[in-house]
C-alpha positions as CSV (number, residue, x, y, z in Angstrom):
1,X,138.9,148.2,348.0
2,X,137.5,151.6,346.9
3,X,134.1,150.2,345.9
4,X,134.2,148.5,349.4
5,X,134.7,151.7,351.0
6,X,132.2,153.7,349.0
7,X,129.8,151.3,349.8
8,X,130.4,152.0,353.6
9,X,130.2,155.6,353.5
10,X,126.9,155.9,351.7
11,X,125.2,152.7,353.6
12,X,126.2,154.9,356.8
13,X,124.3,157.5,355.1
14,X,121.5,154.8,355.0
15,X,121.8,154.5,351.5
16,X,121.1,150.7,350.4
17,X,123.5,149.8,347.8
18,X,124.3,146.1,346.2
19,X,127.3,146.3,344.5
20,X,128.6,143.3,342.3
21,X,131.8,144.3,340.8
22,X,130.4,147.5,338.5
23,X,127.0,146.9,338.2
24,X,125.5,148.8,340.9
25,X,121.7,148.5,342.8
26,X,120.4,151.2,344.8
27,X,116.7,150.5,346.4
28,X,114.6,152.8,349.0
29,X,110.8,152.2,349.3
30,X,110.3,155.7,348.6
31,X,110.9,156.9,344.8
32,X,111.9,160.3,346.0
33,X,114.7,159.1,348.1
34,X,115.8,156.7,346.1
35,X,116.1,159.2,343.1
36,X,118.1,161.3,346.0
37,X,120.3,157.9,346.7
38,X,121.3,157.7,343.1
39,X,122.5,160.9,342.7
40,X,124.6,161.0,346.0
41,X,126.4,157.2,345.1
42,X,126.9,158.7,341.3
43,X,128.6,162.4,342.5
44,X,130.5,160.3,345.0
45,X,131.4,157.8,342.6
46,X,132.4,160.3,340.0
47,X,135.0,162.5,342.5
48,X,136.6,158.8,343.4
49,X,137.6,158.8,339.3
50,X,134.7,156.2,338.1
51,X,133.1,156.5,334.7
52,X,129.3,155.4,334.9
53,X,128.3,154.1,332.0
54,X,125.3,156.2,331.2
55,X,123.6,154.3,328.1
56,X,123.5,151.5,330.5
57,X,122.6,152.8,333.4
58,X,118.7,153.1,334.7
59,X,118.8,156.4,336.6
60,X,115.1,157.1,336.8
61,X,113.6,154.6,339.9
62,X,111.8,152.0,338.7
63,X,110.0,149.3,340.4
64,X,110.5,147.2,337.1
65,X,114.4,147.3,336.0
66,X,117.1,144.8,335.2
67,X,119.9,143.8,336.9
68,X,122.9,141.5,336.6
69,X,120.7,139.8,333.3
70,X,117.5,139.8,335.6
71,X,114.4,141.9,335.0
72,X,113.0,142.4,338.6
73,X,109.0,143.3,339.1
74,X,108.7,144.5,342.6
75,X,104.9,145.1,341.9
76,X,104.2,141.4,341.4
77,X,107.3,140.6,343.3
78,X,108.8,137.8,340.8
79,X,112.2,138.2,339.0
80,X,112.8,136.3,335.2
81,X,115.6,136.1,333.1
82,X,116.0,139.1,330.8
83,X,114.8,138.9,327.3
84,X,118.3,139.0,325.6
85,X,119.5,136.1,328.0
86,X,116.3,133.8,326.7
87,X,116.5,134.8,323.1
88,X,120.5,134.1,323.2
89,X,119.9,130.4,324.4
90,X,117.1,129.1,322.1
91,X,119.4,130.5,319.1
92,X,122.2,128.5,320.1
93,X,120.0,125.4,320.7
94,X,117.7,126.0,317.5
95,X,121.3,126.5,315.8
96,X,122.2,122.9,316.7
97,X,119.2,121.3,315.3
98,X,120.6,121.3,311.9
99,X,123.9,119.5,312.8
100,X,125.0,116.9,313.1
101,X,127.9,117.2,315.2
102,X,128.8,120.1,318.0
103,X,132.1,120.3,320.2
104,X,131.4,119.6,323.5
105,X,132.8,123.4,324.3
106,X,129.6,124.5,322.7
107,X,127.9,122.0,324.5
108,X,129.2,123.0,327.7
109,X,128.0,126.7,327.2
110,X,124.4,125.4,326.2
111,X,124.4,124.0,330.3
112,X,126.6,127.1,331.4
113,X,123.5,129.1,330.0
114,X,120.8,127.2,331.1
115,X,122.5,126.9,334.8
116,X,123.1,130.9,335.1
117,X,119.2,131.4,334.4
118,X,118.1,128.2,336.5
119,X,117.3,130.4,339.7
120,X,114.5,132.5,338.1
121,X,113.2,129.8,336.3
122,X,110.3,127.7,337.7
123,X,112.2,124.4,338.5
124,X,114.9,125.8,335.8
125,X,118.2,123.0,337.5
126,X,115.3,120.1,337.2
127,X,114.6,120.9,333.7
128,X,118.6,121.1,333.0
129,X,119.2,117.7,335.0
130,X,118.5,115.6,331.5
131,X,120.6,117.8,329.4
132,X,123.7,117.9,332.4
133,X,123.3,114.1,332.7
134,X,123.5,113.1,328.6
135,X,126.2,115.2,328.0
136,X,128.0,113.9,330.8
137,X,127.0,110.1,329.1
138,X,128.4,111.3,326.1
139,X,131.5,113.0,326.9
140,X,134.3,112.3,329.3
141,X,136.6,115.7,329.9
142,X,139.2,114.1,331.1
143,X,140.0,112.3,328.2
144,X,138.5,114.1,325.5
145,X,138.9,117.2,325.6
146,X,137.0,120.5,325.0
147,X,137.3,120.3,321.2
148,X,135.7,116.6,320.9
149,X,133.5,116.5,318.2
150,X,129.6,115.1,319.9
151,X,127.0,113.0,318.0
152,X,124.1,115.7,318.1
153,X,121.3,112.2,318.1
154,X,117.8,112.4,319.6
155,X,119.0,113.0,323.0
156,X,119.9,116.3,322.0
157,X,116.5,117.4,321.3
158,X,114.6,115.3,323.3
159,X,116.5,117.1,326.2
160,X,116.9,121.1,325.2
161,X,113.2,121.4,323.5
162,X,111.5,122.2,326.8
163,X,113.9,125.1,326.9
164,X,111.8,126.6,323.9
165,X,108.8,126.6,325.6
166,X,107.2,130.2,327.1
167,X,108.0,128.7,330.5
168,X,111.3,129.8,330.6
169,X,110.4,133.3,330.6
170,X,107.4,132.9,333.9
171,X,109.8,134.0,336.2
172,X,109.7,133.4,340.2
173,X,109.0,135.0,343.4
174,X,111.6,137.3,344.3
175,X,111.7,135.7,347.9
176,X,110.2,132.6,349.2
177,X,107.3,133.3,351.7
178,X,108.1,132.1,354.9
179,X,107.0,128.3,355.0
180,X,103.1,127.7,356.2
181,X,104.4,123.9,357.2
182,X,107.5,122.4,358.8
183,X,107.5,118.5,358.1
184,X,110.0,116.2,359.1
185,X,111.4,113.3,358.0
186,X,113.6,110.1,358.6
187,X,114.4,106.9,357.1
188,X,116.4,103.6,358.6
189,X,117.4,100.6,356.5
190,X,114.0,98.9,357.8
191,X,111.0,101.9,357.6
192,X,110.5,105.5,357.8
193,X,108.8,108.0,359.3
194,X,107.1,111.5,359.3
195,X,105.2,113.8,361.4
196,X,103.6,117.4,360.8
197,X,102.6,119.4,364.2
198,X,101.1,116.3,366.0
199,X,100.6,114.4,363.4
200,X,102.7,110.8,362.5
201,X,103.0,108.7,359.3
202,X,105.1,105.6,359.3
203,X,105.6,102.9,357.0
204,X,108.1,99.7,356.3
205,X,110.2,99.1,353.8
206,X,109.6,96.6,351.2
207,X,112.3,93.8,350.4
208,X,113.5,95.7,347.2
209,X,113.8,99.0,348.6
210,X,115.5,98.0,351.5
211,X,118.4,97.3,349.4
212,X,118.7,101.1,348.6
213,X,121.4,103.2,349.7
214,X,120.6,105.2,352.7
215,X,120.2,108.5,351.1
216,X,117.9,107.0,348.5
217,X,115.6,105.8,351.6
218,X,115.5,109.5,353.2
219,X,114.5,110.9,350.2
220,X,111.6,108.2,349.6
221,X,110.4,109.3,353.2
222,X,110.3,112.7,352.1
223,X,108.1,112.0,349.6
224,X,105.7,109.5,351.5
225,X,105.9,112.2,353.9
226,X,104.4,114.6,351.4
227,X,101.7,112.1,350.2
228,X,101.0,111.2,353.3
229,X,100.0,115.0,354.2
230,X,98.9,116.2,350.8
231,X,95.7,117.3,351.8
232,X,97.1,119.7,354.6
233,X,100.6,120.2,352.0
234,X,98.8,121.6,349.0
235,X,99.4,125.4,348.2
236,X,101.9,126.1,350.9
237,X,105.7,126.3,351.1
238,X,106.6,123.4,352.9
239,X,110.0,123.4,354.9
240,X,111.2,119.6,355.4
241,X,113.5,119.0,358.2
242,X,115.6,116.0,357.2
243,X,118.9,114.6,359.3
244,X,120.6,113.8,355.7
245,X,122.7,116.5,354.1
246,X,122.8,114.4,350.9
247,X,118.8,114.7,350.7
248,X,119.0,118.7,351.8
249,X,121.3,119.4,348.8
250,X,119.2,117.2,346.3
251,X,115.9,119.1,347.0
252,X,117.5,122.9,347.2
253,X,119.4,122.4,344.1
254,X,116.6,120.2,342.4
255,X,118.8,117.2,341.3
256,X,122.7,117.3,341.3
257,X,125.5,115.3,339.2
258,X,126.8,112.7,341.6
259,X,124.0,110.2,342.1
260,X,122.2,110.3,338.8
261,X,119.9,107.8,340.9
262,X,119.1,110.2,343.5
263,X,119.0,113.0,340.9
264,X,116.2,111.9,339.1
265,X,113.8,110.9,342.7
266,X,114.7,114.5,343.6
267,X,113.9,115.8,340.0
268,X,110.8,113.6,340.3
269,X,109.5,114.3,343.6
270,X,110.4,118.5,342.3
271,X,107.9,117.9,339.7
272,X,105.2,116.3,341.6
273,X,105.3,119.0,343.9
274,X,104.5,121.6,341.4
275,X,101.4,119.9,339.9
276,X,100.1,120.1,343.9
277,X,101.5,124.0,344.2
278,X,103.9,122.7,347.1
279,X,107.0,125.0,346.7
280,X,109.6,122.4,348.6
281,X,112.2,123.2,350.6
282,X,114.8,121.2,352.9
283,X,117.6,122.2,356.2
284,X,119.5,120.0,357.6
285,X,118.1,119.2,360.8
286,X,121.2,116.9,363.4
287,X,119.7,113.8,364.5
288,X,116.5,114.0,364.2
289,X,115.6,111.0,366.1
290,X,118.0,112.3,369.4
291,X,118.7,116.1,368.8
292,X,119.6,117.2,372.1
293,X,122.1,114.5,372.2
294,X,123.7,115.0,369.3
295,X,124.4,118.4,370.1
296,X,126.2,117.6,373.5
297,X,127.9,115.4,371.1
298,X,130.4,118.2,369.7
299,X,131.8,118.7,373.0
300,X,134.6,121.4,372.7
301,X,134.4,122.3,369.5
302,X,134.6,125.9,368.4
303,X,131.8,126.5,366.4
304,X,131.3,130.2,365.3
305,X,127.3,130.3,365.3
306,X,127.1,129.8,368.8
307,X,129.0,132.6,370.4
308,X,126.8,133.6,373.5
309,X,126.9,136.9,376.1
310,X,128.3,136.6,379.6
311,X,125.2,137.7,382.1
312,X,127.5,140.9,383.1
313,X,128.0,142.2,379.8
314,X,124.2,141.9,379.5
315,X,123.7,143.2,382.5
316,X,125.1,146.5,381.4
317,X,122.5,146.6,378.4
318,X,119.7,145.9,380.6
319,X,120.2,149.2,382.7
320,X,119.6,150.9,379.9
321,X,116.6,149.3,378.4
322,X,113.6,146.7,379.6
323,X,114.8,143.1,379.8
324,X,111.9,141.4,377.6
325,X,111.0,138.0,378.4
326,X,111.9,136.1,375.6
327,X,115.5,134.7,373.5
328,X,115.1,134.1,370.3
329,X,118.4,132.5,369.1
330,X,119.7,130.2,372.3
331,X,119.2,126.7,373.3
332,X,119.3,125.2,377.1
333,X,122.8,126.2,377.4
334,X,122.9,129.9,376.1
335,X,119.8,131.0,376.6
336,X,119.8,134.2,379.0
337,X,116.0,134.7,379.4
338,X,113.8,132.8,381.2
339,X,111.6,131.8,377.5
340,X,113.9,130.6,375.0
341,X,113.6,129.7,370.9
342,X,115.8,126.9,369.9
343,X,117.1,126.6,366.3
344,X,116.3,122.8,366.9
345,X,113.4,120.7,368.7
346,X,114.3,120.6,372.7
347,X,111.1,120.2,374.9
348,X,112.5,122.9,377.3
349,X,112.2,125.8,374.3
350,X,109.4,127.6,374.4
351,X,109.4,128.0,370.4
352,X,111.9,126.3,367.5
353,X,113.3,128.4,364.7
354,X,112.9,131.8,365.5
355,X,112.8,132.6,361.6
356,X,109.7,130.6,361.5
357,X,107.6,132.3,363.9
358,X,105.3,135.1,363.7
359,X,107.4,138.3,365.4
360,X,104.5,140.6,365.1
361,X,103.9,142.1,368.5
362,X,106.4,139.8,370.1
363,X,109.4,141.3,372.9
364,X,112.0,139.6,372.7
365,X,116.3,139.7,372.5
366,X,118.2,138.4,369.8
367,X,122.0,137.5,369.3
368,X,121.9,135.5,366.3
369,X,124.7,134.1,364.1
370,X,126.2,137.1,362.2
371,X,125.6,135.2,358.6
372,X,122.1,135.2,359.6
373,X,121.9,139.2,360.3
374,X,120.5,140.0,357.0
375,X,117.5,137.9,357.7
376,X,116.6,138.9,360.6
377,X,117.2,142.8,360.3
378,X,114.3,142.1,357.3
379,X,112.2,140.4,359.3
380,X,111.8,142.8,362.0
381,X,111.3,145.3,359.5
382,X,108.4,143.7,358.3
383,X,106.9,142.1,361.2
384,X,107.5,145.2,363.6
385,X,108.5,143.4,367.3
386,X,109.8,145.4,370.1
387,X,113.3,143.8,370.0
388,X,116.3,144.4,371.2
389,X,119.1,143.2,368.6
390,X,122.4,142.4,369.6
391,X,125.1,143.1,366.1
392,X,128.0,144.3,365.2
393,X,128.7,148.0,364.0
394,X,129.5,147.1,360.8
395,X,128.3,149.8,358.2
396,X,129.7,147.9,354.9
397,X,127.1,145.3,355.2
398,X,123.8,145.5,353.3
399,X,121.5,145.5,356.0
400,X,123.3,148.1,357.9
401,X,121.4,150.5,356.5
402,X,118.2,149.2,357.5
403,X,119.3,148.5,361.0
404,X,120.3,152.4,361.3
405,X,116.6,153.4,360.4
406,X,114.8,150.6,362.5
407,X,116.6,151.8,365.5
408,X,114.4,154.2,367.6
409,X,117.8,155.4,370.0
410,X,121.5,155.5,369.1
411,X,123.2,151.9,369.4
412,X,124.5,151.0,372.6
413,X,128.1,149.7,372.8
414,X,128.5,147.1,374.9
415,X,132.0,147.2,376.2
416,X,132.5,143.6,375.8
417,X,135.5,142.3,376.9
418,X,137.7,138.9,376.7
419,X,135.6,136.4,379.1
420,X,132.3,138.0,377.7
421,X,131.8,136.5,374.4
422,X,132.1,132.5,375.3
423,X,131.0,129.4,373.9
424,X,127.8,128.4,375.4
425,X,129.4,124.7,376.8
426,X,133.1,124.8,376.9
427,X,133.1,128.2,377.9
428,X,136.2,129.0,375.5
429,X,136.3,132.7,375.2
430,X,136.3,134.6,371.4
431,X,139.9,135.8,371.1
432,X,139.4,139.0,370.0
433,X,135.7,140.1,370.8
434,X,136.2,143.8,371.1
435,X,137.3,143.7,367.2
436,X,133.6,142.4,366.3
437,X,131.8,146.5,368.3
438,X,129.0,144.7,369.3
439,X,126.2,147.0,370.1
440,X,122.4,146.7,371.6
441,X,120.1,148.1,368.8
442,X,116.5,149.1,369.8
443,X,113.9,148.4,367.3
444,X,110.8,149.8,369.7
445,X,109.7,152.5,371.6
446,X,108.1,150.2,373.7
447,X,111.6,148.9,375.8
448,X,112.3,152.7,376.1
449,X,108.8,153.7,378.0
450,X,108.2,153.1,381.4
451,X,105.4,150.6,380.6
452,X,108.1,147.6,380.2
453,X,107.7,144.0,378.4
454,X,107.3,142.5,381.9
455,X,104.0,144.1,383.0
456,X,102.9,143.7,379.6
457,X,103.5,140.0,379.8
């Protein structure tokens, strides 16, 4: 609770602090006032009775440091595992090589090890997939216990020597760029289909694969859907929009434990990728074939991304500022400008995804789902549009900071009251929306001037 509060007090100060447990990230584009930053969090932390650890501690800004066992290079903008973390891994499994036998606790720490670095390797849970999976063949938990003695045979080595390799220590971009390509995909028990922009690829099954479960057939059509597009594919991050969960998982997490079967296409189709530079990635997209529908579908159903604002407590935001032409989180039923961006394909939108598009220059309103905030308060950072941002005043998040130095005028408290904040459908009101101080933040001097968004448009 005290680290909580700390953290609120300083990010009001517009410091930008990540805090997990006691390790402790400060970061400011400017060395100067990130130096300044330090030394405010470690006099404040001090008087609150913490002890900083100071042989541990990096107090001089760096744009190369480590942090929670990762070494982050903001000048090439990758993170890798830190040294100690590598070395400590191929010790243990170069350890192993001479035995015969292991307990399956050791075992289990080898894939603990190899999991915690597998975000900031290149493809780091495909290339633990084999290991997860023999182990697993080898050794039942349930019955056996953490002290079983294993067989170390040829599967032990034919599965942990790629962990040796220099690979390991590559590292990845810090952050995805924002996909070049959206493709989407869908499979049925007798053919699939894809398109990119306004262009299709279809095919039928054959007799043997149409014997495949369903989420084995979705994933196929993800991959014909790649091949079929290669050409335009290659060297891009490709976002595929697929209406299988299952398929969503298998491709963000490179491979999973339930469906060794689906595992390995996903491990496959992972690897295939990289040989063409395509950095993969998958969302959950309902119904693709009938997404409008599907969303009428959920009837009254509370569902806490799609509160929406009432046109009188808008109203009162709009005296204050220009109204500019454009929504960028609605769909037909929430939208409250006459241009709309829906999260999902509705031929009324005028754009889909908002966090897909190109914000530079754009004026435009935003209420988007709070777990989204952090995404969006960076992307108008970078991209610059005059937008007025609807969000909660809430200064122990991590993007509050940011938000408080974006804005070019004070936040405007909306006064919302019960009957304001409503589901977009049912119309079933938020029960306590005063509790959620939603304000209208200002990220441009151009809704401010007399030259509004309108006449611009």
């Amino acid at each position: 609770m005290v680290v909580r509060q700390l953290c609120a007090l300083v990010r009001q100060e517009g410091v930008r602090l990540r805090a997990y447990l006691d390790d402790w990230l400060i970061l400011h584009q400017d060395q100067v006032l990130c130096d300044t930053h330090t030394q405010r969090v470690l006099s404040l932390a001090v008087q609150l009775g913490f002890t900083a650890n100071l042989v541990k501690s990096e107090l001089v800004p760096s744009q190369q440091f480590t942090y929670l066992g990762m070494e982050f290079d903001t000048l090439n903008w990758s993170v890798r595992p830190a040294r100690k973390r590598v070395d400590k891994l191929q010790e243990a499994i170069r350890g192993l090589y001479g035995k015969n036998l292991s307990t399956a606790r050791e075992l289990t720490s080898l894939l603990g090890q190899m999991e915690s670095m597998a975000t900031v390797v290149p493809l780091g849970r495909v290339h633990k997939r084999p290991f997860q999976a023999a182990l697993q063949a080898q050794w039942d938990q349930a019955t056996q216990g953490w002290n079983c003695l294993i067989e170390l045979g040829a599967w032990f080595s034919r599965t942990t020597s790629i962990w040796l390799l220099p690979w390991v220590s590559q590292g990845v971009p810090i952050v995805l760029p924002a996909p070049e390509n959206n493709l989407f995909t869908d499979a049925s028990l007798s053919g699939w289909g894809a398109h990119l922009a306004d262009q299709t690829a279809s095919g039928v099954w054959g007799a043997s694969q149409a014997s495949l479960h369903i989420n084995v057939l979705e994933l196929e059509a993800v991959a014909l859907g790649l091949r079929s597009f290669l050409p335009l594919l290659a060297n891009s991050h490709v976002l595929v929009h697929t209406d299988n969960t299952t398929v969503a998982a298998y491709i963000n997490r490179q491979g999973g434990s339930r469906s060794q079967v689906l595992s390995n296409s996903a491990c496959r189709l992972l690897v295939w990728c990289s040989t063409h530079n395509i950095r993969l990635s998958a969302v959950y997209l309902r119904g693709s074939l009938n997404v409008l529908a599907d969303s009428l579908s959920r009837g009254s159903k509370v569902l806490h991304s799609e509160w929406t604002l009432s046109h009188q407590a808008l109203d009162r935001l709009w005296v204050q500022v220009h109204k500019p032409p454009i929504d960028l989180f609605a769909t037909r039923f929430s939208a409250r400008l006459p241009l709309f961006v829906s999260p999902f394909p509705d031929p009324l939108a005028w754009a889909v995804n908002a966090l897909d598009l190109d914000w530079s220059g754009l004026q435009a309103y935003a209420f988007p789902p709070f777990c989204l905030l952090g995404k969006v308060v960076r992307k108008a950072d970078i991209e610059k549009p005059a937008l007025v941002l609807v969000a909660p005043r809430w200064p122990s998040q991590h993007w509050y900071p940011d938000l408080v130095r974006m804005a070019v005028r004070p936040p405007i408290p909306l006064g919302v009251r019960k009957g304001d904040l409503v589901q977009p459908r049912s119309g079933i009101p938020h029960g306590d929306p005063q509790a959620l101080q939603l304000h209208g933040w200002v990220l441009s001097e151009a809704l401010c001037s007399g030259r509004g968004p309108q006449s611009q448009l």
